[in-house]
C-alpha positions as CSV (number, residue, x, y, z in Angstrom):
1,X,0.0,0.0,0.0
2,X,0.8,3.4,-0.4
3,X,1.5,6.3,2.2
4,X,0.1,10.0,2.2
5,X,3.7,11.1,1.2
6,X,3.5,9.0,-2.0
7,X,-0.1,10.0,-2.9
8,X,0.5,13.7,-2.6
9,X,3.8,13.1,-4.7
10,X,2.2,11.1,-7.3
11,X,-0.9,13.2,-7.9
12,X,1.4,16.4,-8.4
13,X,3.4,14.0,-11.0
14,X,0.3,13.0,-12.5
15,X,-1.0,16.6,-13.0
16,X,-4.2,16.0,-11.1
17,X,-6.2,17.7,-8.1
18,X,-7.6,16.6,-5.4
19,X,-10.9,16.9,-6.8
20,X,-9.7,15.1,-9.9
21,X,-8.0,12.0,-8.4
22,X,-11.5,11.3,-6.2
23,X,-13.4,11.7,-9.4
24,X,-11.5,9.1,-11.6
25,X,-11.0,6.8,-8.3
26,X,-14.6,7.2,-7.5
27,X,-14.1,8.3,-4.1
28,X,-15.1,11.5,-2.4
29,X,-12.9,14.2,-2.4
30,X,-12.9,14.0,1.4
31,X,-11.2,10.6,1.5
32,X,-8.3,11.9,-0.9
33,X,-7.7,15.0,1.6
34,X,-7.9,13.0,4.8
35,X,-5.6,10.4,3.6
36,X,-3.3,12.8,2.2
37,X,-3.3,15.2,5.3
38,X,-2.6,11.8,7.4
39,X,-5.8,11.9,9.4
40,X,-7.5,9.0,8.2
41,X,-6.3,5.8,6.3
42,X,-9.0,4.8,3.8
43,X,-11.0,1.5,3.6
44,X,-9.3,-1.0,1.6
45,X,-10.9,-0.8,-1.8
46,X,-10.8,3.2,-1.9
47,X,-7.6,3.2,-1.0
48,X,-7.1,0.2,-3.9
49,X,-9.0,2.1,-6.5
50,X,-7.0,5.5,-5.7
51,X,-3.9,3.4,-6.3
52,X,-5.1,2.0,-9.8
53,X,-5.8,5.5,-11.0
54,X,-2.5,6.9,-10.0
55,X,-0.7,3.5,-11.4
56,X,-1.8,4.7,-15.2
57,X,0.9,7.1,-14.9
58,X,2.9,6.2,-12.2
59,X,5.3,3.7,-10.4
60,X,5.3,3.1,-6.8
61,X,8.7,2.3,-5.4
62,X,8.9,0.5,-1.7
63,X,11.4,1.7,0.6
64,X,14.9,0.8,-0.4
65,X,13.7,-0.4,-4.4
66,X,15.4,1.6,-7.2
67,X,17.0,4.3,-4.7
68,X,18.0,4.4,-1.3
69,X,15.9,6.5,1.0
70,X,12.5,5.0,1.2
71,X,9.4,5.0,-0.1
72,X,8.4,7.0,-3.5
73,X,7.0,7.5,-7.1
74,X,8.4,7.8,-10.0
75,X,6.5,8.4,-13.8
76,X,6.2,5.5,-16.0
């Protein structure tokens, strides 16, 4: 899974809002800001369908895979 960090990062690389990311992931907008501001994990499939949105454009990297320092994006 992803962290708030990575979501924020990858939604700037994308090119897409808030507002946009909920709409394509078919969540509400509320779930995107409270994940990304750290106060609230989402449920397992929101959190899932955000990730498949983001993964058209982009590549989640673990911590330690590709680069040292943890966890990030990168574009495809």
């Amino acid at each position: 899974m992803i962290n708030p960090d990575q979501c924020r990062a990858a939604r700037a690389l994308a090119n897409m809002s808030q507002d946009d990311l909920a709409k394509a992931a078919k969540v509400g907008l509320s779930t995107v800001r409270n994940f990304e501001t750290g106060r609230s994990v989402p449920v397992t499939n929101n959190l899932e369908a955000i990730m498949r949105v983001l993964q058209e454009k982009i590549v989640f990297l673990s911590n330690g895979q590709h680069a040292e320092g943890g966890p990030g994006v990168r574009l495809k």
